[in-house]
Structure formats: C-alpha cells, structure tokens
C-alpha positions in Angstrom: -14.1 -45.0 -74.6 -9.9 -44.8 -74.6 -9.0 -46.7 -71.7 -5.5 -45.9 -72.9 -2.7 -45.4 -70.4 -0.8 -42.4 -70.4 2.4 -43.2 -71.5 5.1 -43.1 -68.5 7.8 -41.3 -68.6 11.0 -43.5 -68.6 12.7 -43.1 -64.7 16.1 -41.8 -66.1 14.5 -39.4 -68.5 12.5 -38.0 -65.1 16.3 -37.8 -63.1 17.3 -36.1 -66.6 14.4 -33.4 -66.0 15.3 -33.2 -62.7 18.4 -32.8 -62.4 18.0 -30.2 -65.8 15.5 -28.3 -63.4 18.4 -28.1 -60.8 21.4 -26.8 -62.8 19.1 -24.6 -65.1 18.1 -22.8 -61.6 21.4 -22.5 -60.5 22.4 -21.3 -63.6 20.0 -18.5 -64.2 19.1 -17.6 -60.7 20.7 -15.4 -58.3 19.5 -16.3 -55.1 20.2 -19.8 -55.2 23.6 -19.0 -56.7 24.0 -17.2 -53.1 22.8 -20.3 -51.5 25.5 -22.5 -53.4 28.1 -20.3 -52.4 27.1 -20.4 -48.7 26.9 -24.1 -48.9 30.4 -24.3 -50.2 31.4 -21.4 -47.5 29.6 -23.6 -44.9 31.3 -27.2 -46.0 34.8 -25.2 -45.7 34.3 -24.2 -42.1 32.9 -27.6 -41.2 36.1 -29.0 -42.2 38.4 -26.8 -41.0 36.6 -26.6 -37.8 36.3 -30.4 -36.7 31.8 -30.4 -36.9 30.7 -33.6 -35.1 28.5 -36.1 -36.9 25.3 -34.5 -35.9 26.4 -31.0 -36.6 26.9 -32.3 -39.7 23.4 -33.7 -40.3 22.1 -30.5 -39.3 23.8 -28.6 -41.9 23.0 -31.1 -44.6 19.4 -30.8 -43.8 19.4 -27.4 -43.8 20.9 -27.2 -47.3 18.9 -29.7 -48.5 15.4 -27.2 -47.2 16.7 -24.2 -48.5 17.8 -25.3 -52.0 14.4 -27.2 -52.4 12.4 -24.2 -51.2 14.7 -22.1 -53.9 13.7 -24.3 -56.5 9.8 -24.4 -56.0 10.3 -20.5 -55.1 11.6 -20.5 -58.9 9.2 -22.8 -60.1 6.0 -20.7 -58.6 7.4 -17.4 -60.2 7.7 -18.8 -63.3 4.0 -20.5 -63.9 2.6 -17.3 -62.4 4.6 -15.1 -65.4 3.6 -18.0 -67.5 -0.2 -17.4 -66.7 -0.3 -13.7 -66.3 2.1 -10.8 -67.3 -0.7 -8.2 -65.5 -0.1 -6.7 -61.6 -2.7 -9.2 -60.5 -3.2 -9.2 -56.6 -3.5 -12.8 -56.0 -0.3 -13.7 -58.7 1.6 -11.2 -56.1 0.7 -13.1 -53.2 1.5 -16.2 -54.7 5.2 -14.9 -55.4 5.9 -13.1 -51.2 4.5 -16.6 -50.1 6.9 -18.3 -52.2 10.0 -15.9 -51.5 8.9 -16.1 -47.8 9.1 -19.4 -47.6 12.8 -19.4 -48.8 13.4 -16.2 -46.5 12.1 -18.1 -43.5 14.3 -21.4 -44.3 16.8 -19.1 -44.6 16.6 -17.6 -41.6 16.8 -20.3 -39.5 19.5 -22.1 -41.5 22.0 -19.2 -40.6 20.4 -19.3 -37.0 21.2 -23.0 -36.5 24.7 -22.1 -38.3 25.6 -19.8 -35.7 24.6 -22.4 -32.9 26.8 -24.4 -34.4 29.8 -22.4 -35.7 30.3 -19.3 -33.2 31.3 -21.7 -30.4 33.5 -23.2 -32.1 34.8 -19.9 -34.1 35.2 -18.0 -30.2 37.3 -21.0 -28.7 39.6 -20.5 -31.9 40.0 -17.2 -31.1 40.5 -17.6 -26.8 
C-alpha cells in the first residue's frame, strides 16, 4: 500500500486560483458585473453622503455575501453543464437554488441599502 501524501498545493498558487476564479467570473459573467457596478455605485454614495462606521460595516458585509453567493452561483452552473448538457429535473433545481440564493442576498442587500441611504438621501433633499 501507497501511503503517499497528496502533494499540497503551494498557498500562493491556491490565492493565484482564487483570485483567477474571481476575475474570470467578473469577466465573463453578467450578474456579478451588475453587482460590481452597484458596489462601486454604493462606495460613491457612502462617501459623498458621510456613512458612519457601522453603516459602513454593513455595506461591506453585504458585498462581501452577495459576491461570494455570485461566485458559488457560477461555480454550481458550471459543474452541472459540466455533468450534464440534458433538461434533467434535479440539474434544474440545483441551478433556481443557486440563483436563489444570490436573489435572496440580493434582496436584502438593497433592503438594508435603503435603511441606510434614503434617510440620509430625504434630509439632502429637505
């Protein structure tokens, strides 16, 4: 018997895939394009609008759930094409759940966003 060890993978080679994973799904994926663009959109407003400290760890939380959601949504369409190019019921399930789970974070992210922003937007505007 091999009682071999698999070979690790060196640590800045696993940042490399990483962060490889990241930009590749940025690059080729529209809805976490959108999600960059509201992050920027959101980091504008923050400034120009004075958040606090705490707002701010909202919002950075919140970007930090829906981007991560985006990527494993990503990653969970692509092994299901990988594994079957048929209408399968279950390969569709796997997908909505997936896509829901972005849809949800996103949801709530915008919710949160407007707790924190449409004060601050209607005292601009009194």
């Amino acid at each position: 018997m091999d009682n071999k060890k698999p070979k690790k993978i060196k640590l800045y080679k696993s940042f490399g895939y990483a962060f490889e994973g990241i930009f590749n799904t940025i690059l080729h994926e529209r809805n976490m394009q959108i999600h960059c663009a509201v992050t920027v959109l959101v980091v504008i407003f923050g400034i120009i609008l004075k958040i606090s400290l705490l707002e701010w760890f909202f919002c950075i939380i919140l970007f930090a759930l829906v981007m991560s959601l985006e990527l494993v949504n990503t990653s969970i369409e692509a092994v299901v094409d990988l594994v079957t190019e048929e209408r399968k019921p279950l390969a569709k399930k796997a997908k909505d759940a997936a896509a829901g789970a972005v849809l949800i974070s996103a949801i709530f992210a915008a919710v949160m966003g407007g707790i924190i922003f449409f004060p601050k937007l209607w005292n601009l505007f009194l």
